[in-house]
N, C-alpha and C positions, 0 to 999 in steps of 0.2 A: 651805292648811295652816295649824294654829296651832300659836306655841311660846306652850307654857307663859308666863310672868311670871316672871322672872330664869331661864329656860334659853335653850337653845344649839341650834342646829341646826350639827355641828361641821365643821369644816374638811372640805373638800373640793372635786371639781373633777368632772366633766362633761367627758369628752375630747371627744364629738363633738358634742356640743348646745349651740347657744346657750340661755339663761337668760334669760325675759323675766320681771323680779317687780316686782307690783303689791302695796303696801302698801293693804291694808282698812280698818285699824283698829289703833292701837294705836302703839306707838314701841319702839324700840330699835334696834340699830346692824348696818351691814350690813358685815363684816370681810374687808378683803382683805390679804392678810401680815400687816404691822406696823399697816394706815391701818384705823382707825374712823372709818367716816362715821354718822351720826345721820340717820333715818329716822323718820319719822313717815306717818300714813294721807293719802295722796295721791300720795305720792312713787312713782317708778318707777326699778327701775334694770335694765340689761343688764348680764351675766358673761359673756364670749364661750367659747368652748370651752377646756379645758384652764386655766383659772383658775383659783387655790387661792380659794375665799371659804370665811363662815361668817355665819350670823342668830342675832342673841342679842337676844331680850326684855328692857324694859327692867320698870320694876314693876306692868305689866298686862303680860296678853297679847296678843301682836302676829299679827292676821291675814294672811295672805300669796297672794297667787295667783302660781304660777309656772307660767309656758308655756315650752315647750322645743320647739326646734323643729332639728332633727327628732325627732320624739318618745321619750323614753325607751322601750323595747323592755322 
């Protein structure tokens, strides 16, 4: 998926899926509560199930592949 260059993919959680996101291209920060972590294209991160996160582009647009497993329905 891509977000836009200064937008937000917003707060949210996945109750039964784990989140595997690969970073493609681009930077910006990957929000879980209150922590911003800082992402750049290489990076990976796991959200296990039932975790609040959020993706916010920083001044490009940030490419994303996320696998979910088991698959969103």
């Amino acid at each position: 998926m891509r977000v836009e260059r200064n937008r937000e993919i917003p707060d949210h959680a996945h109750e039964t899926q784990w989140s595997w996101n690969v970073i493609l291209g681009g930077t910006g920060s990957f929000i879980l509560g209150e922590r911003r972590v800082p992402v750049e294209e290489g990076q990976t991160f796991i959200t296990p199930p039932g975790i609040h996160h959020a993706v916010s582009a920083g001044d490009a647009d940030i490419m994303l592949l996320a696998i979910f497993a088991p698959a969103l329905g």
